[in-house]
N, C-alpha and C positions, 0 to 999 in steps of 0.2 A: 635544423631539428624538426619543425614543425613539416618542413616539403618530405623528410624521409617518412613523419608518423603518416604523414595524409596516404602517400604511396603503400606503406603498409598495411593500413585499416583497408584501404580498397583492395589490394589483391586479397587480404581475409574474402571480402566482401562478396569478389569474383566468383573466388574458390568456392562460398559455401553456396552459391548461386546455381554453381554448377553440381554439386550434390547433393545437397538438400531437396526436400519434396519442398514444394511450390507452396502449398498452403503454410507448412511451417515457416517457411523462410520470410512469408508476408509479416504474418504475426510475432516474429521476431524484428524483422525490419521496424515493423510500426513502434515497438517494444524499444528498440532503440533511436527510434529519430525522437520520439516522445521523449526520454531521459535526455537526449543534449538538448531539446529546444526547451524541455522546461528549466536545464541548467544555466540556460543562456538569456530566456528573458522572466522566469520565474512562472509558478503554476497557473494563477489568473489571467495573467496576459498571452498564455499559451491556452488556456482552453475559450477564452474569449476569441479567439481569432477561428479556432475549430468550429467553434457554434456558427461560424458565420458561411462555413462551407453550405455547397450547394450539393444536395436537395434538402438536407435539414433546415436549410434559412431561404424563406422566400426573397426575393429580388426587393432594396429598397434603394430609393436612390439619393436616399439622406445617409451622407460616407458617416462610418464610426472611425476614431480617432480613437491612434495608437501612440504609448508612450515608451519606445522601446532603446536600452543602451547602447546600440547598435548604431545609433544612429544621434544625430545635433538637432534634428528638430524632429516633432510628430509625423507620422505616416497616416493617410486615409486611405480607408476601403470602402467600397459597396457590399453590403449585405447580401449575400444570396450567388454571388459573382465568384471567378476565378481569382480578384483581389487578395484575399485574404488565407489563400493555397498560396501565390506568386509571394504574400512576404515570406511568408514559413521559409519559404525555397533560397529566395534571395537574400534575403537577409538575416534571418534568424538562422538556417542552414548552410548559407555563403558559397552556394554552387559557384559563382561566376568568382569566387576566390579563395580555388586552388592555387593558381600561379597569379604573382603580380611581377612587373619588370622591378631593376632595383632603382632609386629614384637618382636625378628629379622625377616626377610624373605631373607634366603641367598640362597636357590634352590627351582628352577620353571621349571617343565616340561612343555612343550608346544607341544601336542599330536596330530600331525593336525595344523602343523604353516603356511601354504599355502606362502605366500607371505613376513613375517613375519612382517604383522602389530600389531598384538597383540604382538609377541614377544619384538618388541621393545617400543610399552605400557608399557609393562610389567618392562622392562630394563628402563624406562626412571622413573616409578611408585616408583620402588624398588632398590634404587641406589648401593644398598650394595649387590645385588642378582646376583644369576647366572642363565640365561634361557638356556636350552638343549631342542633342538628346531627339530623335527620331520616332514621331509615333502618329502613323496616318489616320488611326481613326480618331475619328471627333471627341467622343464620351471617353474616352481613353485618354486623349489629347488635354481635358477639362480635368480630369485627373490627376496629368501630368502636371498642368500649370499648378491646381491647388497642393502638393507635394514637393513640388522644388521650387515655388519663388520666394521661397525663405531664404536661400541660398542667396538670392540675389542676380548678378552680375556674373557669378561664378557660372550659373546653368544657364546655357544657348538651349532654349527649346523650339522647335520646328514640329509643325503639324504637317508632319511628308513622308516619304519612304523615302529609305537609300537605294540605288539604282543606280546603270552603267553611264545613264546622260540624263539631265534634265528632261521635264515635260509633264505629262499627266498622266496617272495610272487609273483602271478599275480597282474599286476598293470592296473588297470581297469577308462582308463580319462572317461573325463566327459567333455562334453560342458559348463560346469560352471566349471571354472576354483579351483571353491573354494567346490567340487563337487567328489573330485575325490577318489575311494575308493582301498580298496585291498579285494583279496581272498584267500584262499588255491590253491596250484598250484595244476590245474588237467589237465592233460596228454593230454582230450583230446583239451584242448583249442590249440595245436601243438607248434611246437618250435619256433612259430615266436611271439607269446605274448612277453607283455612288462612286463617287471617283478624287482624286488625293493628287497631289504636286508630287512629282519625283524627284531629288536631287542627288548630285553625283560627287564621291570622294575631292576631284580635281575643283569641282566648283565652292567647295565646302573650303578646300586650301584656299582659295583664290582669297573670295568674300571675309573668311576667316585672319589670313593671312598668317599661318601657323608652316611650321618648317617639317615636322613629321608629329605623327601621332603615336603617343606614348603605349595608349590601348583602344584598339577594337573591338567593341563587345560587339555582337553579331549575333541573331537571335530572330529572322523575319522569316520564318516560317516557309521555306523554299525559295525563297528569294533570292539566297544565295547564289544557286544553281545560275541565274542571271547574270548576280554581280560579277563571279568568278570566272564564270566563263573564259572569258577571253585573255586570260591571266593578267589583270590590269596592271599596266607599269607603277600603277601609284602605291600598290601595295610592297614596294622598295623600301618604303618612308615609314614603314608600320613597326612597329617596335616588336609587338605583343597580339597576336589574333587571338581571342575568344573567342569561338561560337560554337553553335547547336546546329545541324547540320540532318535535314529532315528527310534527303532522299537519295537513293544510291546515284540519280545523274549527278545531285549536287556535290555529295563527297567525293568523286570524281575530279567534279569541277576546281574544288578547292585545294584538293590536294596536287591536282597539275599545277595548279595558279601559287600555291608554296614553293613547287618543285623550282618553277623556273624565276621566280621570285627573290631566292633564298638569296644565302644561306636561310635555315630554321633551324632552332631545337622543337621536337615534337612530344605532347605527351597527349593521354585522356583521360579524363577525371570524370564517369558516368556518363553523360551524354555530351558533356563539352570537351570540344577538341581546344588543344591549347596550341599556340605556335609561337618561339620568342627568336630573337637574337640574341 
């Protein structure tokens, strides 16, 4: 019931996209994500997280702490950052859940955990599960740890990108926090770039020692376009792909690497492509 209403409020959603004038349709957009997120975590802890957008709140880096149902423990932000956009998204709006497989669900990668609000979504969603939780930048990465090691034992976190093989990447910020991507290291960017560990699906099983992965969230900001490339055999073992898919080479890439991958079921829920068996 709930997979047919999500299907139905989006194609509304489509349709009035595609006829509506633009400026209307913002202003009703806003009109309506404002009514579920205050139904979801109530009015002050919805407009508390607004104040904290950026340019209305300057940059602090003493995190405010959230107390939201959504979720088994508190979530922190930075004032003034992409932080407190990324919960609204993820977790009070539950982009990354649309679809879930049906369970068990004991491993969850999370490819692109910035902060880790999804991640502990995810850990709070799926109480039996393990998230291995991916995020190259540093201040991100400090983020990540103070947000999931409530959790414990349950959250693998790594201060690395996902990637087709082990090694080191250029590590490329971003004034959005939740923004930030990686490259191949080239020589002449010099030796003062900031740069991050790579690690690769196959090495994640090994170390891990997990038989397939329940869900892939996937979320690195054209990195994709890398990972998939080369249709990796390991995505056999994948139960569930989520991800966000930033550039027409990448969607490309991903969608050969499903094709010959498959079987899949396919859907799209806004900007996340979903893939299950």
């Amino acid at each position: 019931m709930a997979m047919f209403l999500q299907k139905y409020i989006e194609a509304i959603r489509r349709t009035a996209r595609s006829v509506v004038p633009s400026r209307l349709y913002s202003l009703v957009a806003v009109a309506c994500d404002t009514f579920w997120c205050v139904l979801k975590v109530g009015y002050p802890s919805y407009v508390r997280l607004r104040r904290l957008y950026p340019p209305r709140c300057k940059y602090d880096a003493e995190p405010v702490r959230f107390d939201l149902p959504q979720l088994k423990h508190p979530v922190f932000v930075r004032p003034g950052t992409t932080d407190a956009f990324g919960v609204v998204q993820n977790i009070i709006r539950e982009e990354w859940g649309a679809f879930s497989p049906p369970e068990p669900v004991r491993l969850i990668v999370d490819a692109g955990a910035n902060i880790g609000d999804t991640t502990s979504w995810y850990l709070t969603k799926f109480p039996n599960a393990t998230v291995v939780s991916l995020e190259p930048d540093p201040d991100n990465y400090a983020m990540l740890l103070l947000n999931c090691a409530p959790f414990g034992s349950r959250a693998v976190l790594l201060n690395a990108a996902l990637w087709p093989q082990e090694g080191r990447l250029n590590l490329r910020p971003s004034v959005a926090y939740n923004a930030v991507s990686v490259a191949e290291v080239d020589s002449a960017d010099g030796s003062n770039s900031l740069m991050c560990d790579a690690v690769s699906v196959p090495a994640l099983r090994k170390s891990l020692g997990f038989a397939a992965i329940d869900i892939l969230k996937c979320d690195i900001e054209g990195a994709e376009f890398h990972l998939f490339r080369d249709a990796p055999s390991w995505l056999s073992f994948v139960r569930c792909l989520v991800i966000e898919i930033h550039t027409e080479a990448a969607h490309q890439a991903v969608y050969n690497a499903v094709e010959k991958q498959g079987p899949f079921h396919c859907k799209r829920w806004r900007n996340t492509h979903i893939f299950w068996r």
